[in-house]
ZADO-1210 file (C-alpha; in nm, 4 decimals, padded with zeros to 6 digits):
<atoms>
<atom x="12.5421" y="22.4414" z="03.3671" code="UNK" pos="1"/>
<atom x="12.6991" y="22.7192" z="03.3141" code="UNK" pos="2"/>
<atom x="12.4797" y="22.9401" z="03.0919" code="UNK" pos="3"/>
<atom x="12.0798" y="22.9778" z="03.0075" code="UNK" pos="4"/>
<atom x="12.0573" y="23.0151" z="02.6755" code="UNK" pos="5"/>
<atom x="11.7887" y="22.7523" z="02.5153" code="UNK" pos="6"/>
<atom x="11.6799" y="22.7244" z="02.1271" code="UNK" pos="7"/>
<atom x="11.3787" y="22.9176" z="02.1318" code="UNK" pos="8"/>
<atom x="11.6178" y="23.2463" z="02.2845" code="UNK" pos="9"/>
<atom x="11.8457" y="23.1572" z="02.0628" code="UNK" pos="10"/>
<atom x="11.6407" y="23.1807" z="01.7466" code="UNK" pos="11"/>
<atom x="11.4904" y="23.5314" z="01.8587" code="UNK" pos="12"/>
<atom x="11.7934" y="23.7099" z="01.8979" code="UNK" pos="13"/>
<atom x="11.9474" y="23.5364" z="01.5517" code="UNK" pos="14"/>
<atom x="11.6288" y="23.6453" z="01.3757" code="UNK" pos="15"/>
<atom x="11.7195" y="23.9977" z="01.5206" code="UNK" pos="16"/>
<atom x="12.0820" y="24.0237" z="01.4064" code="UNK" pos="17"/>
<atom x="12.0711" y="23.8072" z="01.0447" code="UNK" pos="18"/>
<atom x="12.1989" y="24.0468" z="00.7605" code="UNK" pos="19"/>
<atom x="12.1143" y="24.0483" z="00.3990" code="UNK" pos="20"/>
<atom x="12.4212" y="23.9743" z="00.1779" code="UNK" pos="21"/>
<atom x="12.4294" y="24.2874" z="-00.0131" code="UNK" pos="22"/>
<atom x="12.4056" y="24.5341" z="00.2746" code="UNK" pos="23"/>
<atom x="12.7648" y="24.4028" z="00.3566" code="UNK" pos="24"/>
<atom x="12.8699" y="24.2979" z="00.0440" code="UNK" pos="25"/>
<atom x="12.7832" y="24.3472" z="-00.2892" code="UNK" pos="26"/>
<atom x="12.9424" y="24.1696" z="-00.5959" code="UNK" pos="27"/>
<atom x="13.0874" y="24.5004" z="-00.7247" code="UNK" pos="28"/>
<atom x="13.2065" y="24.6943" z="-00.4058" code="UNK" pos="29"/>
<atom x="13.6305" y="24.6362" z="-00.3655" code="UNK" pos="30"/>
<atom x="13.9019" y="24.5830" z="-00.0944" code="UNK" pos="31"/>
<atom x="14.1119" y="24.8882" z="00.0015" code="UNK" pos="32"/>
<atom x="14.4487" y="24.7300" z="-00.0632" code="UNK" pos="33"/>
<atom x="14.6385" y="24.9870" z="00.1066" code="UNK" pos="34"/>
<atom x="14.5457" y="24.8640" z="00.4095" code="UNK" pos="35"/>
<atom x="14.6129" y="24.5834" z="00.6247" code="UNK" pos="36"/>
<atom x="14.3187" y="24.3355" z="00.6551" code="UNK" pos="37"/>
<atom x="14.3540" y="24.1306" z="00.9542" code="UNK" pos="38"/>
<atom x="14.4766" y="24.2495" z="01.2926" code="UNK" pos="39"/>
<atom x="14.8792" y="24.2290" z="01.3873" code="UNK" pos="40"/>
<atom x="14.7790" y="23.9612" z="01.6791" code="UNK" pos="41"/>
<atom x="14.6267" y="23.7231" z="01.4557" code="UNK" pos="42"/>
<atom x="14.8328" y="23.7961" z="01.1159" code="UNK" pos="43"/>
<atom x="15.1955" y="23.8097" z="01.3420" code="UNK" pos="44"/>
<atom x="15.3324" y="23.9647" z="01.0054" code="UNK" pos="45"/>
<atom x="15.4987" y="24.2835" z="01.1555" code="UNK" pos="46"/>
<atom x="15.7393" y="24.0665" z="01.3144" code="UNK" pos="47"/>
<atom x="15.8970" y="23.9591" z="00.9918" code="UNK" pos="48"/>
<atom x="16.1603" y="24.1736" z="01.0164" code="UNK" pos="49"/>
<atom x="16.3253" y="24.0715" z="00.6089" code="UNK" pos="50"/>
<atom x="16.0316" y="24.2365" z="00.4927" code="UNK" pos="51"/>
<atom x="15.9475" y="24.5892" z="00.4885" code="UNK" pos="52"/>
<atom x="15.6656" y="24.7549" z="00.5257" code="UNK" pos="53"/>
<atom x="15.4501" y="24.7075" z="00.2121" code="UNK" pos="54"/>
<atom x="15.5794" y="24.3844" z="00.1869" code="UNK" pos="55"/>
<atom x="15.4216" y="24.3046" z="00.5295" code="UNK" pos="56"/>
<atom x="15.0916" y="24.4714" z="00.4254" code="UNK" pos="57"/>
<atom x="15.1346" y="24.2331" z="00.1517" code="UNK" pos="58"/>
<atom x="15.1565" y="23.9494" z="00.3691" code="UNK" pos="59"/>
<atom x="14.8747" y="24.0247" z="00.5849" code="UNK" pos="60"/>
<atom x="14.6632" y="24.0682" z="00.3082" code="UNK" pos="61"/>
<atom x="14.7646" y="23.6844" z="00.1744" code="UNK" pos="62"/>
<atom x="14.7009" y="23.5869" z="00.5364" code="UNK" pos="63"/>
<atom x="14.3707" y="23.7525" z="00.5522" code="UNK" pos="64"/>
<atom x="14.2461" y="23.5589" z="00.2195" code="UNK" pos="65"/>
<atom x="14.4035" y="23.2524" z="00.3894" code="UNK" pos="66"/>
<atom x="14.1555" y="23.3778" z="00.7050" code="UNK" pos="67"/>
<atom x="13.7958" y="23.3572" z="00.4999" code="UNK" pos="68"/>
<atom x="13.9159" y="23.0867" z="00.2835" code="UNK" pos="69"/>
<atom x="14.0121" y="22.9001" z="00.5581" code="UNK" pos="70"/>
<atom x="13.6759" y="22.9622" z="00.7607" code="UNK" pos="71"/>
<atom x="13.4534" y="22.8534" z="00.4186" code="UNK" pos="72"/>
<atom x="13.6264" y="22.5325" z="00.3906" code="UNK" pos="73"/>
<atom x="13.5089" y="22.5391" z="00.7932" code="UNK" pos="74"/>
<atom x="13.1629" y="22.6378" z="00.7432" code="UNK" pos="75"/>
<atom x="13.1139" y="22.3555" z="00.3992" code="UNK" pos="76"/>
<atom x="13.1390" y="22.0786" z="00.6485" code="UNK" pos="77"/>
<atom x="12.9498" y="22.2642" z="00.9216" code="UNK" pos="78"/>
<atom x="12.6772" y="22.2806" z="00.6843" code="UNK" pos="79"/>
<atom x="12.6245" y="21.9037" z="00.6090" code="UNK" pos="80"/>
<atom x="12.6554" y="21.8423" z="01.0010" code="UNK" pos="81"/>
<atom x="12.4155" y="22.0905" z="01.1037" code="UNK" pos="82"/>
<atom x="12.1633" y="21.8771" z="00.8112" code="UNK" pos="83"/>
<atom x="12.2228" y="21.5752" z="01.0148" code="UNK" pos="84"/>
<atom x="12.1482" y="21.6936" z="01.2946" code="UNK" pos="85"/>
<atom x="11.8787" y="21.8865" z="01.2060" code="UNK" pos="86"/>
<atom x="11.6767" y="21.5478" z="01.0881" code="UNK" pos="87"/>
<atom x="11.7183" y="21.3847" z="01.4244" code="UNK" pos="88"/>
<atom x="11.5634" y="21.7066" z="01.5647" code="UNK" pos="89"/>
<atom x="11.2363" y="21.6106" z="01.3683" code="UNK" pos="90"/>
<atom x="11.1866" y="21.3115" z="01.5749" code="UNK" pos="91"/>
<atom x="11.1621" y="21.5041" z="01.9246" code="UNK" pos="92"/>
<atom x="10.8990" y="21.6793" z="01.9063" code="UNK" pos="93"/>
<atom x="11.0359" y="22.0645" z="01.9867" code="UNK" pos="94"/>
<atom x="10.9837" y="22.2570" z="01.7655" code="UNK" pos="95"/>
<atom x="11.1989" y="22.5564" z="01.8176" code="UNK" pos="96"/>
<atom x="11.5128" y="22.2993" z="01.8353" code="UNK" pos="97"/>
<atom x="11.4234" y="22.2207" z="01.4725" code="UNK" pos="98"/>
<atom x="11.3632" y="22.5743" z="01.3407" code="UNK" pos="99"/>
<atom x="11.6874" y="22.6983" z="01.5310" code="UNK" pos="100"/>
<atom x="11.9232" y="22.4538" z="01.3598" code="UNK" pos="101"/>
<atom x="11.7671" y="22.5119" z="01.0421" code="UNK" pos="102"/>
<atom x="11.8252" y="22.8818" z="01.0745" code="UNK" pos="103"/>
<atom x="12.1660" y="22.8423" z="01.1581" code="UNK" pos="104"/>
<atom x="12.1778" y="22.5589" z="00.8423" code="UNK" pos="105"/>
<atom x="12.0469" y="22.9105" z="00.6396" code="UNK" pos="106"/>
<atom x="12.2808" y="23.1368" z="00.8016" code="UNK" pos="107"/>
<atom x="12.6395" y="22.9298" z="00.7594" code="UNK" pos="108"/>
<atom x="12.5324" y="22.8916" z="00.3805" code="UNK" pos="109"/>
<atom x="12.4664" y="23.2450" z="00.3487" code="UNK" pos="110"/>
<atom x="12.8261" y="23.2838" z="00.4980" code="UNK" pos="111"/>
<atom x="12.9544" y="23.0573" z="00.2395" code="UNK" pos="112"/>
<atom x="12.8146" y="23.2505" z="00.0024" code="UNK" pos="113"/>
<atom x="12.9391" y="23.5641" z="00.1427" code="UNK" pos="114"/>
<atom x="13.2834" y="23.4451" z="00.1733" code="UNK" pos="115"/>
<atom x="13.2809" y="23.3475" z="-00.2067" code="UNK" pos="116"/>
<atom x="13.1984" y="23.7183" z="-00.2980" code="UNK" pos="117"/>
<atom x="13.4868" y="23.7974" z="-00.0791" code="UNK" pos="118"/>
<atom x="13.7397" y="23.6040" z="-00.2792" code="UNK" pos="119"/>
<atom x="13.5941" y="23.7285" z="-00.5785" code="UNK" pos="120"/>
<atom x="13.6828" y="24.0546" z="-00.4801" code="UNK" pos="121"/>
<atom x="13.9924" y="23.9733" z="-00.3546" code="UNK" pos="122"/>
<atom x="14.1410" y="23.8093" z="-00.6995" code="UNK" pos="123"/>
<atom x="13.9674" y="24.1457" z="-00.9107" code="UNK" pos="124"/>
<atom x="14.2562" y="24.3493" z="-00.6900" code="UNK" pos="125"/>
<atom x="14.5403" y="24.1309" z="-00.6312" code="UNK" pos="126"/>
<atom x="14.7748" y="24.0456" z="-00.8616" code="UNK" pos="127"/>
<atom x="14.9075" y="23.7144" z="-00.7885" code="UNK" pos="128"/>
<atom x="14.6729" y="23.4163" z="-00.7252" code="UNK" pos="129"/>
<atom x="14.6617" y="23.2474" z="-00.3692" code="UNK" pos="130"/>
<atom x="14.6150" y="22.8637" z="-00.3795" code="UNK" pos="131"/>
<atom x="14.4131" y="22.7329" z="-00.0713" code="UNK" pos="132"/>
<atom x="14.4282" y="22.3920" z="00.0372" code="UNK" pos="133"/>
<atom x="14.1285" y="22.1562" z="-00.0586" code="UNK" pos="134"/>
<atom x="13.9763" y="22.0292" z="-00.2673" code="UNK" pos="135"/>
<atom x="13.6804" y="22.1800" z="00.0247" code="UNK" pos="136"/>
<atom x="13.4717" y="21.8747" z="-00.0148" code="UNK" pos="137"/>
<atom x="13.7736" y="21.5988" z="00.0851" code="UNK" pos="138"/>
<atom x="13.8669" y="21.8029" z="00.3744" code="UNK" pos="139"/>
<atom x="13.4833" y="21.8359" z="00.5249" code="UNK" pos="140"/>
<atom x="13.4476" y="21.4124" z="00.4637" code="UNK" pos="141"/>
<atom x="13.7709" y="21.3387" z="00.6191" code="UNK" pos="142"/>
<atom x="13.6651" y="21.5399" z="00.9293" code="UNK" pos="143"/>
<atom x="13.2792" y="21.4347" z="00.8861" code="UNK" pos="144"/>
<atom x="13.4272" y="21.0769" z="00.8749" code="UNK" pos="145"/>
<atom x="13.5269" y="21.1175" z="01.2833" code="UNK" pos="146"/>
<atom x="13.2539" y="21.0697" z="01.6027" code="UNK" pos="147"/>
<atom x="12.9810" y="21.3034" z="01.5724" code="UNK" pos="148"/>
<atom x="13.0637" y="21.4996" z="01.9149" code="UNK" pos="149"/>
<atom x="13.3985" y="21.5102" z="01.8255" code="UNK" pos="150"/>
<atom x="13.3181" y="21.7124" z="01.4950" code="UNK" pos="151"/>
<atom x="13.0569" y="21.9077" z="01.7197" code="UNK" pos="152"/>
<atom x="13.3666" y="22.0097" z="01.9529" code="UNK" pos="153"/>
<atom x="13.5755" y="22.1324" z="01.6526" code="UNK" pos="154"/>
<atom x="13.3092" y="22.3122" z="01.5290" code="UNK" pos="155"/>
<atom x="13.2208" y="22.4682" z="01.9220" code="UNK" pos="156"/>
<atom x="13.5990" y="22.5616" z="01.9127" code="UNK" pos="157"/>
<atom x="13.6127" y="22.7402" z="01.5716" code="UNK" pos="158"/>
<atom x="13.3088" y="22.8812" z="01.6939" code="UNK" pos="159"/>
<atom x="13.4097" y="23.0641" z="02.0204" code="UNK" pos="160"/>
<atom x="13.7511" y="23.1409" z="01.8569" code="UNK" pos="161"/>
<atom x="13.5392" y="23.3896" z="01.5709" code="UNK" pos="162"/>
<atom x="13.4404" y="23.5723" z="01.8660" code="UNK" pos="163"/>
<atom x="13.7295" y="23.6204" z="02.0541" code="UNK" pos="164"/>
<atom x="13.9047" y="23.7415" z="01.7425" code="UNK" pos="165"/>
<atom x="13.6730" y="24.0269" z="01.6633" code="UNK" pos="166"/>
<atom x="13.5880" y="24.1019" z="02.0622" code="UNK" pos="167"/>
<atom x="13.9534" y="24.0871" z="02.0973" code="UNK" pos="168"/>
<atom x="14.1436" y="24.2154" z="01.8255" code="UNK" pos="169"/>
<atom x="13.9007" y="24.3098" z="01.4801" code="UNK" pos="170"/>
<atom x="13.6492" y="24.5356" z="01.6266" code="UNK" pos="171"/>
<atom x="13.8855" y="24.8502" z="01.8172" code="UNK" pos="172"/>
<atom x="14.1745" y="24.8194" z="01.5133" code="UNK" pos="173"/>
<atom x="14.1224" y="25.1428" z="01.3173" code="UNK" pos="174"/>
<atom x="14.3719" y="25.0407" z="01.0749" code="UNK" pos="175"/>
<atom x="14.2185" y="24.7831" z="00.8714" code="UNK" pos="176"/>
<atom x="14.0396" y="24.7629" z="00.5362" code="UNK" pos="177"/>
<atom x="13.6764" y="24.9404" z="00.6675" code="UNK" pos="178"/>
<atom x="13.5475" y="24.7050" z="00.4401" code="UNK" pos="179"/>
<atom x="13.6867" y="24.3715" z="00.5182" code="UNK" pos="180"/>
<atom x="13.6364" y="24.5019" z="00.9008" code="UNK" pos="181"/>
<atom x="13.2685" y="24.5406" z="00.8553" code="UNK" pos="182"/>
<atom x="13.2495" y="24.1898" z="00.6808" code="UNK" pos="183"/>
<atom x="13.3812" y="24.0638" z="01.0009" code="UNK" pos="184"/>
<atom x="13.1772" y="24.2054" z="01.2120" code="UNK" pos="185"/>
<atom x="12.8205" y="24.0686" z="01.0306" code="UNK" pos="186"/>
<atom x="13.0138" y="23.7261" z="01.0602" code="UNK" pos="187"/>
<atom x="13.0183" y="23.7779" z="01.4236" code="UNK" pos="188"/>
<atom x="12.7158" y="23.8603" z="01.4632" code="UNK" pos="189"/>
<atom x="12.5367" y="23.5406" z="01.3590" code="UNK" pos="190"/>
<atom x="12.8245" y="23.3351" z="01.4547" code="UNK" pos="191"/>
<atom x="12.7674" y="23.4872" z="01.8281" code="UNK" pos="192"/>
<atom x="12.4202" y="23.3148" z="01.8043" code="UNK" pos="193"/>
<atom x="12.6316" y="22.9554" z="01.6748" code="UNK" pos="194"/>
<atom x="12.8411" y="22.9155" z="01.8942" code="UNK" pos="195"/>
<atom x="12.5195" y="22.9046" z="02.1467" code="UNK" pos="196"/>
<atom x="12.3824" y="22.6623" z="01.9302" code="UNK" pos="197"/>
<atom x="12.6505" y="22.4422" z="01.9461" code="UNK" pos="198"/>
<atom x="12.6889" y="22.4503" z="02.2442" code="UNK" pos="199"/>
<atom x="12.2966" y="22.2466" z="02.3149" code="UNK" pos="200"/>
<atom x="12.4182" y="22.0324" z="02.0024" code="UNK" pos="201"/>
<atom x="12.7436" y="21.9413" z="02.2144" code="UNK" pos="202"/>
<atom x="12.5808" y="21.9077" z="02.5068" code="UNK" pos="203"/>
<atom x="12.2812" y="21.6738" z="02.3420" code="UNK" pos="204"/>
<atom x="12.5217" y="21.4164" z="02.2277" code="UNK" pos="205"/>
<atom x="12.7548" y="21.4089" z="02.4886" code="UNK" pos="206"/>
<atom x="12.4482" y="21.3266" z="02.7361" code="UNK" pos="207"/>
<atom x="12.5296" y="21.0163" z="02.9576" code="UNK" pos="208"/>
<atom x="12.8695" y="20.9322" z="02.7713" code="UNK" pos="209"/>
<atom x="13.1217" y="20.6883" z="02.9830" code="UNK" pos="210"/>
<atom x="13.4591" y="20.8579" z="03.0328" code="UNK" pos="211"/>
<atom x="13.6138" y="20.5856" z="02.8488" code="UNK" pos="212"/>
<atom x="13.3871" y="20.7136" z="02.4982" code="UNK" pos="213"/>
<atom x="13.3999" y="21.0426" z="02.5963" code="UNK" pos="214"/>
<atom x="13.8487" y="20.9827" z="02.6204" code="UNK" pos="215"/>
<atom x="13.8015" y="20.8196" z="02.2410" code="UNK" pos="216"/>
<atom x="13.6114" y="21.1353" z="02.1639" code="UNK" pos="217"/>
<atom x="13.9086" y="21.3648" z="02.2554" code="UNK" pos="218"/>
<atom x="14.1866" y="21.1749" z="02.1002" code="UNK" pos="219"/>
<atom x="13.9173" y="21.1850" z="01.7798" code="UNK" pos="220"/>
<atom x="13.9156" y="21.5161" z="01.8386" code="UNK" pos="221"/>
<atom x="14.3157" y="21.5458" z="01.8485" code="UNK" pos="222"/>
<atom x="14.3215" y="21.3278" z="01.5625" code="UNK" pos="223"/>
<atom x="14.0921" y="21.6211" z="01.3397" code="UNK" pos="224"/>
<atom x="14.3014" y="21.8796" z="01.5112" code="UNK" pos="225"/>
<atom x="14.6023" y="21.7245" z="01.3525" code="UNK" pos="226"/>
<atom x="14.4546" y="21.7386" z="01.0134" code="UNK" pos="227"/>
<atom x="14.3825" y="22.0867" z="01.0301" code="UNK" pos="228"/>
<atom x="14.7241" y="22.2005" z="01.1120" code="UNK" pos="229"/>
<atom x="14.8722" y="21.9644" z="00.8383" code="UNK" pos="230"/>
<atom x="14.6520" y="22.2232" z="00.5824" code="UNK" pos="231"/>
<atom x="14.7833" y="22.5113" z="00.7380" code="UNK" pos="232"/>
<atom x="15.1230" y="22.4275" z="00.7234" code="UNK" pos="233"/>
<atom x="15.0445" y="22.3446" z="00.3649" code="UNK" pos="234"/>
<atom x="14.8397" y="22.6695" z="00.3344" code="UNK" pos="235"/>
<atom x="15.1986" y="22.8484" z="00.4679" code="UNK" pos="236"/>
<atom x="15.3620" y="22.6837" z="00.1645" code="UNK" pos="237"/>
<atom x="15.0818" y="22.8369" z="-00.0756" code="UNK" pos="238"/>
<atom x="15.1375" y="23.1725" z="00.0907" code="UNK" pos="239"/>
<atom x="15.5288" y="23.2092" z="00.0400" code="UNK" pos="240"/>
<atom x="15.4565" y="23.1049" z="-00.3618" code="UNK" pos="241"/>
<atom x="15.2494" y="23.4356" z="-00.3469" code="UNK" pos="242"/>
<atom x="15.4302" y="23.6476" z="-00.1256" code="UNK" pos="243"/>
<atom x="15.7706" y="23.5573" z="-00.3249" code="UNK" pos="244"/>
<atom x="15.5811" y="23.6016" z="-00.6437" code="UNK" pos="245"/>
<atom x="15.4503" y="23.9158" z="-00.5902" code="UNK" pos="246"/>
<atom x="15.7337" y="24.0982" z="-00.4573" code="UNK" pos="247"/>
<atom x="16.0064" y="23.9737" z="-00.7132" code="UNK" pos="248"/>
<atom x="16.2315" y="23.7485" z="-00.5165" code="UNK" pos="249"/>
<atom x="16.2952" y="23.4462" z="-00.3295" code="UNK" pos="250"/>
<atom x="16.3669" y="23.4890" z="00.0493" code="UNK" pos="251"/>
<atom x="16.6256" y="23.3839" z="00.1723" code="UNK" pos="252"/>
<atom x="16.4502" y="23.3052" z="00.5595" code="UNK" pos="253"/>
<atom x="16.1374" y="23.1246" z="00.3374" code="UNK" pos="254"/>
<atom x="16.2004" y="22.8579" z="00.5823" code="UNK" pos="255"/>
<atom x="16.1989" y="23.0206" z="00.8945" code="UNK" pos="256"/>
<atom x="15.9058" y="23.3095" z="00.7765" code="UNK" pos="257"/>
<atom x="15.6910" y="22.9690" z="00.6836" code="UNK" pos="258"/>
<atom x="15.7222" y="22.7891" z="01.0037" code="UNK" pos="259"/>
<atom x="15.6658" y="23.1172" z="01.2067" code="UNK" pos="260"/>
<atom x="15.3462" y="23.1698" z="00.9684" code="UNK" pos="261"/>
<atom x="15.2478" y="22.8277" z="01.0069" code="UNK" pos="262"/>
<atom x="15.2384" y="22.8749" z="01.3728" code="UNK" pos="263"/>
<atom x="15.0332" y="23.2309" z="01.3615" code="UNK" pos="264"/>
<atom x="14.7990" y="23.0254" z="01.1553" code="UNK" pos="265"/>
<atom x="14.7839" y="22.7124" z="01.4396" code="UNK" pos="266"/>
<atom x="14.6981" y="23.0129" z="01.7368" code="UNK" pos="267"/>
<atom x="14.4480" y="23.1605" z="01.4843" code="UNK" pos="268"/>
<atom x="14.2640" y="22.8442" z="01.3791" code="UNK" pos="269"/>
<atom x="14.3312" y="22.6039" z="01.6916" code="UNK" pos="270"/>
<atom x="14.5198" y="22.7436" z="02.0061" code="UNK" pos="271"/>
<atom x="14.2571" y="23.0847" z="02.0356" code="UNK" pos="272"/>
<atom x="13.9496" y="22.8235" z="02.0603" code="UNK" pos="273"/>
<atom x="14.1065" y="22.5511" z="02.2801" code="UNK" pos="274"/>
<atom x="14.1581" y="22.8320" z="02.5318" code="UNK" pos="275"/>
<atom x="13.8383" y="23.0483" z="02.5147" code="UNK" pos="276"/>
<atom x="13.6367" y="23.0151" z="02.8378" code="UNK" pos="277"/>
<atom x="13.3398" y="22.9330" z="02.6679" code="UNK" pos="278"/>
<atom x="13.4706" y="22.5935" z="02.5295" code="UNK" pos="279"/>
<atom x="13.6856" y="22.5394" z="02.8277" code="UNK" pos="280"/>
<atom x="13.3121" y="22.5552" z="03.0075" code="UNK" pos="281"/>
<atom x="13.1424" y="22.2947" z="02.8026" code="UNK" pos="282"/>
<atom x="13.5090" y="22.0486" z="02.8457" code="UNK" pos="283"/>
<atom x="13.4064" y="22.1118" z="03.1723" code="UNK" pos="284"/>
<atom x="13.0361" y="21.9978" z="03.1589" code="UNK" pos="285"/>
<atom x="13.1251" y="21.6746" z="02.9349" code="UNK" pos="286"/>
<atom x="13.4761" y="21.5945" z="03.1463" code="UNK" pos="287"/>
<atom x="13.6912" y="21.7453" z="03.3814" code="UNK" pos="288"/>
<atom x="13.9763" y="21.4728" z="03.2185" code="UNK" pos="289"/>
<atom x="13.8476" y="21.6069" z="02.8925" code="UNK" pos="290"/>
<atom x="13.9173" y="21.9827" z="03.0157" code="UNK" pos="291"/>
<atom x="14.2231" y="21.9025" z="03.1524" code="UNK" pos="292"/>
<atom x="14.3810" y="21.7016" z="02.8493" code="UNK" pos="293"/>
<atom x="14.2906" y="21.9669" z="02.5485" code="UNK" pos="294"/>
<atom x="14.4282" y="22.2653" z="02.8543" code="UNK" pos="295"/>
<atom x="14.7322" y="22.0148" z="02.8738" code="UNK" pos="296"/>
<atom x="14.7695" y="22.0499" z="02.4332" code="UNK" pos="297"/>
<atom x="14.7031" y="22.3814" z="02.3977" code="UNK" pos="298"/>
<atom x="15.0665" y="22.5118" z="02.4560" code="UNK" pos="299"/>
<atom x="15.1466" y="22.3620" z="02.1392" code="UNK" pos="300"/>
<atom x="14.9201" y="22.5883" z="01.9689" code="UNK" pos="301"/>
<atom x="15.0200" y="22.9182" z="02.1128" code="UNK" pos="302"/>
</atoms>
């Protein structure tokens, strides 16, 4: 195994970190829209070279709302899976299993919440609206409607891939919104204690799998993949409407800037996670073939 972490660790160090919703923030408080949002290596709007400057601020401020809208739709199915789980928890006696996953049941709602205020704030300041794929609750049962640990390893991904985006690229950027930055890094924070989470959820229903479930598993697990990336290539569409709304004029590359945005969107959402050492790890522990089949996809996702 290759970590330590248990739930009763766990719970301590997320009943350290957890945030009240106001302190980062409150229903009034607004976005600096002169400044970018979300950092150039997960955004990839700089490199749009039709648009100029503001127009690329513009852009990364669509693809930051795409970013949180994105990860509530995430966290509304996490929610109802974490509830599952949680009431098969009752049964085995531990106690600190139970009062971890409800705590991190709490915590992804709170997010929800938090990511709500966010949009508010968002529409007060922009001037176009930004469709987001949905409706939320059709997209969390069509994923809910796949193999338990499948839907635990999408969630582990997503998971791990938070972190390495503010470890990597959120946290040292001195450019961005202070705000939105700060709202970021309180997401982090209990989403650091998640991903541990998930891990022991992963690892409890994978227990004493054959390789031939554990193989359906993964192409489950490809099969949810593929559903996401249909909404983000959708979510791409929704993006254009706005950018081309908002700046007077239809582009002439739409084509080309939507399949290059569609594909920032698949390494934000997908690729980052399938590569982060943390889930390659637990592939690991389940499979090596599992390991080596999502390392063999990934590519595609770059």
């Amino acid at each position: 195994m290759y970590h330590d972490f248990n739930y009763k660790m766990t719970l301590a160090t997320s009943l350290r970190a957890q945030w009240m919703l106001d302190d980062v923030l409150r229903e009034d408080q607004d976005l600096d829209f002169s400044r970018h949002f979300l950092p150039e290596s997960l955004a990839r709007t700089a490199v749009v070279a039709s648009l100029d400057g503001d127009e690329q601020r513009i852009l990364n401020q669509i693809s930051a709302h795409q970013y949180l809208s994105i990860f509530a739709i995430v966290e509304e199915f996490i929610l109802p899976f974490l509830i599952d789980h949680s009431r098969t928890a009752l049964h085995d006696d531990d106690d600190w299993r139970v009062r971890a996953l409800l705590n991190f049941a709490t915590e992804e709602a709170k997010h929800i919440h938090l990511f709500k205020r966010f949009h508010a704030a968002f529409v007060r300041g922009f001037p176009v609206e930004c469709r987001v794929i949905g409706p939320s609750e059709a997209i969390g049962a069509k994923v809910l409607s796949h193999d338990p640990l499948a839907v635990g390893l999408v969630i582990l991904m997503i998971e791990w891939m938070s972190q390495s985006h503010y470890l990597g690229s959120i946290r040292d950027d001195r450019d961005l919104d202070p705000l939105f930055k700060s709202l970021l890094r309180h997401h982090w924070m209990e989403e650091a204690q998640h991903a541990k989470l998930d891990t022991l959820i992963v690892e409890k229903l994978g227990a004493g799998l054959s390789d031939k479930k554990i193989d359906r598993v993964i192409d489950e697990f490809f099969e949810i993949g593929s559903f996401l990336d249909e909404g983000l290539c959708q979510q791409a569409h929704f993006n254009m409407d706005a950018l081309e709304q908002i700046i007077g004029r239809v582009l002439p590359n739409r084509a080309d800037i939507i399949s290059q945005q569609h594909q920032a969107a698949r390494w934000t959402y997908i690729g980052s996670g399938m590569v982060h050492e943390r889930f390659k790890a637990t592939l690991e522990g389940l499979s090596p073939r599992a390991a080596e089949r999502i390392a063999e996809a990934a590519p595609l996702f770059a």
